[in-house]
N, C-alpha and C positions, 0 to 999 in steps of 0.2 A: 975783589973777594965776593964769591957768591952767596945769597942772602938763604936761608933756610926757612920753610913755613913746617910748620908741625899742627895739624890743625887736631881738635878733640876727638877723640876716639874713644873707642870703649866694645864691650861687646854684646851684642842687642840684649841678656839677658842683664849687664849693669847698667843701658840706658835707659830701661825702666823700673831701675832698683829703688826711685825717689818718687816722692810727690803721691803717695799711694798708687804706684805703678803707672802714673803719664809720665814721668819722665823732668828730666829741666827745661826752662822754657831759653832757648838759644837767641840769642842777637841777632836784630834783622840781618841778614847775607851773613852770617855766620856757620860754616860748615861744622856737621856732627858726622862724625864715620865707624859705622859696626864693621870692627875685624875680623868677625867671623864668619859675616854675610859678604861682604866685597860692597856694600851699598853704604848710602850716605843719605843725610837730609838738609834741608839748607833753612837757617831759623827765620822766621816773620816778625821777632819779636814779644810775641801776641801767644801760641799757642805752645801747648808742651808738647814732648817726642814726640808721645803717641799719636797725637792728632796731623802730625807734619809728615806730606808725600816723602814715598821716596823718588831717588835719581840714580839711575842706572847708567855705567859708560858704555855706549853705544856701540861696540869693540865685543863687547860679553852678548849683545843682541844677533849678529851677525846681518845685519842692514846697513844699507848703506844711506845716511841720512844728513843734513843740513845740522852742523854742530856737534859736540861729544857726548853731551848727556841727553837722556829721555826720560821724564816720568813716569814711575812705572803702570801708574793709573793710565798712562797713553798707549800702551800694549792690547790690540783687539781692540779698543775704542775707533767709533767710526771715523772719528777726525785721527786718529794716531796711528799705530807701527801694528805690522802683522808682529806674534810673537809664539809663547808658550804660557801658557797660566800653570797653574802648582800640580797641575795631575799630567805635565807636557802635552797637554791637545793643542792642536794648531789654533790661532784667533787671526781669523781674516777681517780685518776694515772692509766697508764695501759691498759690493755685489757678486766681483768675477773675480774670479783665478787666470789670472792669463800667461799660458806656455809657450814660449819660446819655438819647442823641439828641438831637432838637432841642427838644424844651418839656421845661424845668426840672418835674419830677413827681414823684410816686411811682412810676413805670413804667420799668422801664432792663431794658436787656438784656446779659446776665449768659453770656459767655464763657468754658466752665469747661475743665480738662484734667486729664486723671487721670493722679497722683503717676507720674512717666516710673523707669524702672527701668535704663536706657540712656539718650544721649543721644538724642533724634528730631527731624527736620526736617522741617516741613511745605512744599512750595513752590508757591508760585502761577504760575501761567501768565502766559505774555507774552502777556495778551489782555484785552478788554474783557467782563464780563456780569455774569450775578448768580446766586449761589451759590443753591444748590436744595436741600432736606430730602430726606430719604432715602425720603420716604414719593410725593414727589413723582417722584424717580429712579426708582423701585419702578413706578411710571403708566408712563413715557416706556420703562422696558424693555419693561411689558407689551406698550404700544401698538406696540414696533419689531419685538417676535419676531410680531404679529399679523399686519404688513407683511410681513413677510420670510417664512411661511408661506403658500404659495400651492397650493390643493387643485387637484391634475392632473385628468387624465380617466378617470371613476368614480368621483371625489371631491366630497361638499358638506364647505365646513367656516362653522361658528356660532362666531362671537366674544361672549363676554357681559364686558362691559365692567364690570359690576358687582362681579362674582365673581373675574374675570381668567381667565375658563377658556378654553381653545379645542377645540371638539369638532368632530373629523373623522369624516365616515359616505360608507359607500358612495351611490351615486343607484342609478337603475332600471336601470341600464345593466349593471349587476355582480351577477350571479346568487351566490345562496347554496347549502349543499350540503343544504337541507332543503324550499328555497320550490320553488313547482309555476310554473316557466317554459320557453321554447320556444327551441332554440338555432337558433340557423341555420349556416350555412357552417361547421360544425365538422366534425372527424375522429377518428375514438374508434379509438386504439390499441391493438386487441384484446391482441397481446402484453406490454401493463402494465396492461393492464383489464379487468375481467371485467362482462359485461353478463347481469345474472341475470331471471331470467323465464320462465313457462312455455310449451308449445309451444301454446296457444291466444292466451296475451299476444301471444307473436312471430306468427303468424296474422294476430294484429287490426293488431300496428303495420304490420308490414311491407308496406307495399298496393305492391310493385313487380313488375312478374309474371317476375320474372326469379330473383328468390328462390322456393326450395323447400322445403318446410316436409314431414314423416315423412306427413304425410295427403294430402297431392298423388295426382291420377289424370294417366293422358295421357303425353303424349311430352317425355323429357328432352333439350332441346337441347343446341345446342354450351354456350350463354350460361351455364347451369345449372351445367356441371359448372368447376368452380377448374382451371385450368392446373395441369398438372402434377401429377392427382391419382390419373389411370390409370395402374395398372403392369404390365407385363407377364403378372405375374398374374390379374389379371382380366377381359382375354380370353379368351374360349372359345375351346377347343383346335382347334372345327372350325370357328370364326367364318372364314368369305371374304371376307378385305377388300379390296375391290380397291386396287391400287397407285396409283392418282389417289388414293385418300384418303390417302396416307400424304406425309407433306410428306417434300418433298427429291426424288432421284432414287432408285426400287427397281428393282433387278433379278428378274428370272424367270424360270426356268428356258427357260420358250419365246422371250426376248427375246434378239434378235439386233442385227449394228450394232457399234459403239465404244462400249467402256465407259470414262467419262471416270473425274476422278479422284474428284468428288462421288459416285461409285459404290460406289467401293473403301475401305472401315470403315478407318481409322487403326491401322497394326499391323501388319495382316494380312498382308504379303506379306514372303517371305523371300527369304534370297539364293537358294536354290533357284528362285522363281518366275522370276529375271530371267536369261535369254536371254545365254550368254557372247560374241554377238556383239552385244550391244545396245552400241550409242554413248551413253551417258549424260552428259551436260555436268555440269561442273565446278559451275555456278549451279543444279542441280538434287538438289547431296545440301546435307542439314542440316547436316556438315560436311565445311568443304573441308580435305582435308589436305594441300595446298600451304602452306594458312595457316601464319606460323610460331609462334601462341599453341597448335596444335596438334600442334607437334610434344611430345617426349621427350628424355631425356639431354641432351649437350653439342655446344658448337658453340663453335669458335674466334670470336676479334671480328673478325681480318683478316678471314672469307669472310660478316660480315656488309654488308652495303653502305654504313647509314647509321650505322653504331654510332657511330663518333667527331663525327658529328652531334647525334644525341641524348643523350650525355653531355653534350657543350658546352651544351646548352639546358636541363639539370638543373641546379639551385639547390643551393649549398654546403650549406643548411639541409638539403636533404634526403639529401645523402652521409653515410656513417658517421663519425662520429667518430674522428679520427685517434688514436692510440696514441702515438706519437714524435713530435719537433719537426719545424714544419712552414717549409723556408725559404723565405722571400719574394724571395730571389734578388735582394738590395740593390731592392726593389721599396716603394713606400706601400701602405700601405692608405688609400683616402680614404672622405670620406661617411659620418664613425663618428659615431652619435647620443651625446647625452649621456649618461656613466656612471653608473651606477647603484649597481650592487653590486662590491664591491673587486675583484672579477678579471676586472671588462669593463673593454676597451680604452678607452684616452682619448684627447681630440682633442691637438694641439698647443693649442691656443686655450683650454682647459680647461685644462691641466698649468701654462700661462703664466700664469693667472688663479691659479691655486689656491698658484703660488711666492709670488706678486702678493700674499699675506693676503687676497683676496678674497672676501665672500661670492659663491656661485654663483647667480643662480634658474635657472629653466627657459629656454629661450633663447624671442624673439618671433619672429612671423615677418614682420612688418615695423614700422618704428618710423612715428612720425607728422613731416614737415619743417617743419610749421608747426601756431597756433592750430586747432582742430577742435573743432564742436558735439557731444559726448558723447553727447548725447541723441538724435542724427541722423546722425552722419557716420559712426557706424563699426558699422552695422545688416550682419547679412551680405549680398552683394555690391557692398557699398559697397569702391572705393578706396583703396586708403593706398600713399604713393611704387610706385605701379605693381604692387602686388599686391591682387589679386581677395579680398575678403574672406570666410573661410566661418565659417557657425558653432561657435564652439567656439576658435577663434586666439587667442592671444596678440598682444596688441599694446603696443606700447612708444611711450607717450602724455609725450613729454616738452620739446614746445616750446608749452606750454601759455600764456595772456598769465599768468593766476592760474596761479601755478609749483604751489600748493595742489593743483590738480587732476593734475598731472600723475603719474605712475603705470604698472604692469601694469595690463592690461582684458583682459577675457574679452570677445568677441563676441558677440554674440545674435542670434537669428535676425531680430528686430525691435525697435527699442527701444534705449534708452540698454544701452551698455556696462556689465559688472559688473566691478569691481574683483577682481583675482586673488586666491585664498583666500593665497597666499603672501604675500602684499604689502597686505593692506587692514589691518592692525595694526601700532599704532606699536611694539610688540616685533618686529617682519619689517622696518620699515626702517629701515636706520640708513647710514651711512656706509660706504662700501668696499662695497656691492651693487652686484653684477655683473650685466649683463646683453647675452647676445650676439643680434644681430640677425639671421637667417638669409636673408630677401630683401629686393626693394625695388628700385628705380634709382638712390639716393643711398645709401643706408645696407647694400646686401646687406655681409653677413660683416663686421658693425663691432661693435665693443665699447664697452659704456657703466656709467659707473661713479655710483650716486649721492652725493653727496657733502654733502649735509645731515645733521649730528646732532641728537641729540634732540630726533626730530618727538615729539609730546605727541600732539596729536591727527591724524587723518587728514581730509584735506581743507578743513584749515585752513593747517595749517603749512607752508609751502613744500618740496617734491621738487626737487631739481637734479640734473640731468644732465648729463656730461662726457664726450666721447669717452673713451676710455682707448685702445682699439688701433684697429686697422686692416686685424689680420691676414683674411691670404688677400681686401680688399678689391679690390686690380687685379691681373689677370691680362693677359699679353701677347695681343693676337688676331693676326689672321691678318696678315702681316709685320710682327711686330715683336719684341723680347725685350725681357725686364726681371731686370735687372741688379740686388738689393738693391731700390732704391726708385724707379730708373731706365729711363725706356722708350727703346731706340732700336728705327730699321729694323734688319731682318734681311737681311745685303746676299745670305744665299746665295738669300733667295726677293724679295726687291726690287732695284730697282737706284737707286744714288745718281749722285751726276757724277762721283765719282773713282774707286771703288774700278772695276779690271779685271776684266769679269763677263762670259758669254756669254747672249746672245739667242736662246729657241726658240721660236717658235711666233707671232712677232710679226709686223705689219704695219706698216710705215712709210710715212704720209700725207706727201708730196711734204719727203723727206729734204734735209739739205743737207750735203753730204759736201766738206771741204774738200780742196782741190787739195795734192796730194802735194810734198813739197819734199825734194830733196837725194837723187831717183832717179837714177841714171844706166844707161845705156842694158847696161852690162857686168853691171849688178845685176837684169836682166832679160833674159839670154841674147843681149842684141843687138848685143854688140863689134863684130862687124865688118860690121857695117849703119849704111854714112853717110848723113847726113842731108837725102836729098833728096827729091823730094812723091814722091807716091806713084807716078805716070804715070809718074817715071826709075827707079824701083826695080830692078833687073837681077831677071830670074829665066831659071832656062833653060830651052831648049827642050820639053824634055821636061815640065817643069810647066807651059808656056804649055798646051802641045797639052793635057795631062791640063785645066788651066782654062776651054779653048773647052768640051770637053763637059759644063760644069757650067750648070745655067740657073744665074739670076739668084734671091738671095733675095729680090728685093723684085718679085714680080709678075711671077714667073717665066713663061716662053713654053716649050711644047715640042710636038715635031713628031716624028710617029712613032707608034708604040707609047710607051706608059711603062709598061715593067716594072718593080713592084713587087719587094721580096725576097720569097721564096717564106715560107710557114708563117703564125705569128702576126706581126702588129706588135704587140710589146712594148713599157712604158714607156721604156726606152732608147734607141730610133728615135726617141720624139716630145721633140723639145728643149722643155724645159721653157718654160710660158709663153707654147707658141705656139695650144693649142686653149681658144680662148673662146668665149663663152654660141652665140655665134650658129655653132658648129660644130658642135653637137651636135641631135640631131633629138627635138621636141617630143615623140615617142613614146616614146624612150629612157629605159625603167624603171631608173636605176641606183640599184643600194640602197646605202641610209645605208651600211652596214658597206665596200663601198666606198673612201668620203670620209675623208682624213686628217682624224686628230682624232674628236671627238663631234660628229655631226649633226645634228640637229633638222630634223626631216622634219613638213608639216602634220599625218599619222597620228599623228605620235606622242603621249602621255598618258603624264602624271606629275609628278615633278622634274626641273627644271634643275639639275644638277649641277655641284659649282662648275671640274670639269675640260672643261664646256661652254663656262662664262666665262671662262676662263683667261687674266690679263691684255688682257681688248679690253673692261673697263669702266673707264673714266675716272674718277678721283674725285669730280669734277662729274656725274657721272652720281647719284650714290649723294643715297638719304634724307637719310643719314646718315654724313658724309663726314667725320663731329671727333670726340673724345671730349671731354669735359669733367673735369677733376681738380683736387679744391682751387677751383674756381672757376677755374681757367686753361683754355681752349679750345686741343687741339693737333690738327692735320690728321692724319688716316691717311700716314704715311709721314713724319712729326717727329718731335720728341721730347722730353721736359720734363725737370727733375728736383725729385720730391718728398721732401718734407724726414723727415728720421728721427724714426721713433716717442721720445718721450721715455726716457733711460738709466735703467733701477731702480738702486738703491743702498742697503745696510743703513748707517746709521748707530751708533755705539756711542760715539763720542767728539762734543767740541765741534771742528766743520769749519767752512770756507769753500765754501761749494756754488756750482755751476755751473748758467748756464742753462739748460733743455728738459731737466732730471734730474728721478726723483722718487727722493723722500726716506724711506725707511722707517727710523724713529728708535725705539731702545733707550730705553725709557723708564723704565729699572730706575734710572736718576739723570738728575738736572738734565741737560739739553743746553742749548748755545748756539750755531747755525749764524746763521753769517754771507754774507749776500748778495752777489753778486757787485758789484762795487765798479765798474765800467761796462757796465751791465747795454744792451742794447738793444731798441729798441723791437718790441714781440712778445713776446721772451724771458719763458718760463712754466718756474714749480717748481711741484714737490705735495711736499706732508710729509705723511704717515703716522702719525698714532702709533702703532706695532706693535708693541707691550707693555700698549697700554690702561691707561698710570699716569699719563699727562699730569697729570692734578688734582692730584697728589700730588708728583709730579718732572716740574715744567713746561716746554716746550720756549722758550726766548728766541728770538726773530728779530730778530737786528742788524743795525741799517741800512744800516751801513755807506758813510755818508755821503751817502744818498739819502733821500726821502723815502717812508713808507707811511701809503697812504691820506689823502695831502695834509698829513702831519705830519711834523714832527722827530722823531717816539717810536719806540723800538724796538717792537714785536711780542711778544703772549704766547700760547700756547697752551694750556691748561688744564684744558682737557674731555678727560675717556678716550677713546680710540677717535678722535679727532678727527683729520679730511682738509684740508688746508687748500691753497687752489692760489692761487698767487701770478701774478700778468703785468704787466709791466712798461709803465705808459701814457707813458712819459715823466717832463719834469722837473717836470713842473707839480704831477701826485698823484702820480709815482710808482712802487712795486708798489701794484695794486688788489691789495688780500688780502681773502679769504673766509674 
């Protein structure tokens, strides 16, 4: 009858269920075995589980070894067994690896590495080939610098392949300072060269008959002698030269006539020579003392002419620095670049960021509103939302499809975008980076916050981008005002249907003026005028007789003389309305100035100014007749209302938070903010962690009877520094949290 052994067992999480977690202590040569590992330990008597090796059966090793079991502490130990450790790396005993190949021989090749003194990693390529000896790399460099050495003009160069040399030599082309050669079209700088030789040498070379050598007989011509080498001194005292040779204009005593000014030697004439009746013009002295860089002393600025001209047109920079505070007279300053050093001015949009815990970068100058080819789309004068691109811009790349890419980029003149020195290292991005937009047609004067933490790598790990502000984005134009976040008409420069307003300067295209109600004849001086047609109307004598001698206004007759009133007719005589085009005579030069109003006459060259247009362009006339906000379209002379930036709020206790808030949370202890309990659809939070201890003192988000992210579970926050923005999809998921 065969005898049965059942040795202890258990499964490693119950053989350290005793002894506060070692284990029992087993009998010397006493087998223990985890069922769930395939391993075993064998007892000493002495020590509990945990302190006791394991034994592995030699079968699960795939080695081929002396006996059944191995310790597993002998795996990669230099006295033990090649193996795998917990992460499967190979563990080689030893020095070498030695391969076999493919035929069983005495022949193997022997992979050796020398005793490492640190840890080292070799790594291979994510590629296909075959490793090469260093004696071969050693050819392949030769052969590339042989390539890549290319002898210019005056150069031979010899490759010896053998040797590995490369020798460079001049060709025939490139004189030496010792070889007998012939130059041509050259020019020898006497003043840094000295040309040595005797006066026979110079004789023999020089064969030009214009040079003159100390032995020369015969006539030295003009050609002979060097410009500029005769001096006054060596002419002779009684040499007669006549005045044709002397260049320019001479005078002589015998010579009569007008002496021009080429005459007269520069200097020579004083105030004594000039005639105290001479007339002298003003454009004839060197200087004019009318000039006033001419004058001396002092001069008030009233009896300058342009003085308060030319100050207004001088730059603040270049005035002296004031002394005393300076008031702005309840005035802005706008247009303030980004601060630098602690005592330059700050924007509002800056001061609001930096309350905000925001990091700052540089601001872009325009952002991207959709996907864009990097490598193509943003070369300078390429496009982005309606700004011209130059070299050297900042661009704010952040509706990317791969969010990985999105980003700061630098512009380039040609050529993929470079990632901003500020922003290409996952130490530069992190959560709460700020970044304001400067131009654009959707984005000018917008604020963007990224809200991704711990990117690892760059260009892998996703960038996200959120509006954060909107400051200084809409401004009111021409008739309108804005109110906070609200545009209406402006009724003192528009006109609506109700408000009581007066009309100047208008024309009205066939009006319709309704008929008056509730006049009566005593409300118009006409009491005691009864109501019968016109033909019984009584008038008396005395105003008939004065009405016979009026003509008729409509096509009037008259007989006689017609005396005009004496002097001018003044606009006051001609009742308005009654001289049109065909009254006046084709000749009649009347000028613009003239014409009520601004006139545009065919002469004239420039701008139309908008007091030329002044109310007589229809909205339908225009390009550009809407604005667009949020995606809503509203006509010039409407009016929308846009929704409020989200409210900041510091947190320090466990709250109940509100929609379109953000949340800046005290992370010095646990919080618990609870979401609003009928939240609506849109409705967006951000939380903050503005203490950086999240990991430590976690923030809870309770549900508060809704769902997040399509679950019944509350929300945790965990990570330092961590942004987290909540909006509300409905009942179905929820808040989407990020």
């Amino acid at each position: 009858m065969a005898t049965r052994m059942q040795q202890r067992r258990g499964t490693a999480a119950q053989w350290i269920s005793t002894n506060s977690g070692n284990g029992p202590i087993l009998e010397a040569g006493e087998i223990g075995f985890e069922s769930d590992t395939g391993k075993f330990k064998i007892g000493d008597g002495t020590n509990h589980w945990l302190q006791l090796p394991y034994f592995a059966d030699v079968d699960t090793l795939g080695v081929a070894l002396d006996g059944d079991f191995v310790e597993l502490v002998d795996i990669g130990a230099a006295s033990g067994v090649a193996g795998l450790d917990a992460s499967k790396n190979l563990l080689v005993p030893g020095a070498s690896i030695i391969v076999e190949g493919a035929t069983n021989n005495e022949f193997e090749t022997t992979l050796t590495v020398t005793d490492p003194t640190a840890d080292r990693t070799i790594t291979f390529p994510n590629a296909t080939g075959t490793v090469v000896l260093d004696t071969t790399v050693d050819e392949m460099a030769q052969d590339a610098v042989n390539t890549a050495i290319v002898a210019g003009t005056g150069l031979d160069k010899t490759y010896n392949d053998g040797d590995n040399t490369i020798t460079l030599d001049i060709d025939s082309t490139v004189t030496t300072n010792s070889g007998s050669q012939t130059l041509t079209n050259k020019t020898i700088a006497l003043g840094n060269n000295t040309v040595s030789g005797t006066t026979a040498e110079f004789n023999s070379a020089l064969t030009d008959s214009n040079f003159v050598t100390t032995g020369d007989t015969g006539t030295v011509t003009s050609t002979m002698i060097a410009d500029g080498t005769i001096v006054n001194a060596d002419i002779n005292a009684s040499a007669a030269i006549d005045k044709t040779k002397i260049s320019g204009t001479a005078i002589t005593a015998a010579d009569t006539g007008t002496v021009t000014s080429t005459m007269i030697a520069d200097g020579t004439i004083v105030n004594a020579d000039i005639n105290a009746s001479a007339g002298i013009a003003l454009s004839k002295l060197s200087t004019d003392p009318l000039a006033r860089a001419n004058h001396t002393g002092s001069q008030t600025a009233s009896t300058i002419s342009d003085f308060d001209t030319q100050v207004r047109l001088s730059r603040l920079d270049q005035m002296t620095a004031p002394t005393a505070s300076v008031s702005m007279n309840s005035q802005k300053i706008t247009n303030l670049a980004t601060p630098v050093d602690s005592t330059d001015a700050a924007t509002k949009a800056y001061v609001d960021a930096v309350s905000e815990g925001l990091h700052i970068h540089a601001s872009c100058v325009a952002a991207t509103p959709a996907n864009v080819n990097i490598a193509t789309d943003l070369e300078a004068g390429d496009i982005v939302d309606g700004v011209t691109l130059v070299a050297g811009d900042r661009i704010l790349v952040k509706s990317q499809t791969n969010a990985a890419q999105n980003g700061i980029y630098i512009v380039q003149a040609s050529g993929a975008a470079l990632r901003a020195s500020d922003f290409n290292e996952p130490a530069e991005v992190d959560g709460g980076d700020f970044i304001f937009v400067t131009g654009g047609t959707l984005y000018d004067n917008t604020g963007w916050v990224q809200t991704t933490t711990n990117v690892v790598t760059i260009g892998t790990d996703p960038i996200v981008f959120t509006q954060f502000s909107g400051a200084g984005t809409y401004q009111a134009g021409t008739g309108l005002t804005l109110t906070g976040n609200t545009f209406s008409i402006n009724t003192s420069t528009t006109v609506d249907t109700s408000t009581a307003q007066t009309l100047t300067n208008k024309t009205l295209t066939s009006p319709v003026i309704n008929t008056p109600t509730g006049i009566t004849k005593s409300d118009v001086g006409l009491g005691n005028v009864d109501n019968t047609s016109d033909a019984n109307k009584p008038v008396s004598t005395a105003t008939q007789t004065a009405l016979d001698l009026k003509a008729n206004l409509a096509s009037p007759t008259f007989t006689g003389t017609v005396t005009l009133p004496t002097g001018t007719v003044t606009s006051a005589m001609i009742l308005d309305g009654t001289i049109v085009n065909a009254d006046i005579n084709s000749s009649a030069a009347i000028a613009a100035t003239k014409i009520s109003g601004t006139a545009v006459t065919q002469a004239d060259t420039g701008t139309v100014t908008n007091t030329m247009l002044a109310g007589s362009i229809a909205n339908n006339k225009l390009s550009n007749s809407s604005i667009t906000i949020n995606g809503a379209t509203v006509s010039l002379g409407g009016s929308t209302t846009i929704s409020a930036a989200p409210t900041p709020q510091a947190v320090s206790s466990n709250i109940t938070m509100q929609a379109n808030y953000n949340y800046f949370v005290d992370t010095t202890a646990a919080r618990t903010l609870t979401l609003p309990g009928s939240p609506a659809l849109g409705d967006t939070i951000a939380i903050y962690d503005a203490s950086g201890s999240a990991a430590t003192n976690n923030i809870t988000v309770s549900r508060n009877g809704n769902k997040i992210n399509g679950v019944t579970d509350d929300a945790l926050i965990d990570v330092n520094q961590a942004v987290a923005m909540l909006v509300y999809t409905g009942t179905t998921l929820g808040w989407k949290f990020d």
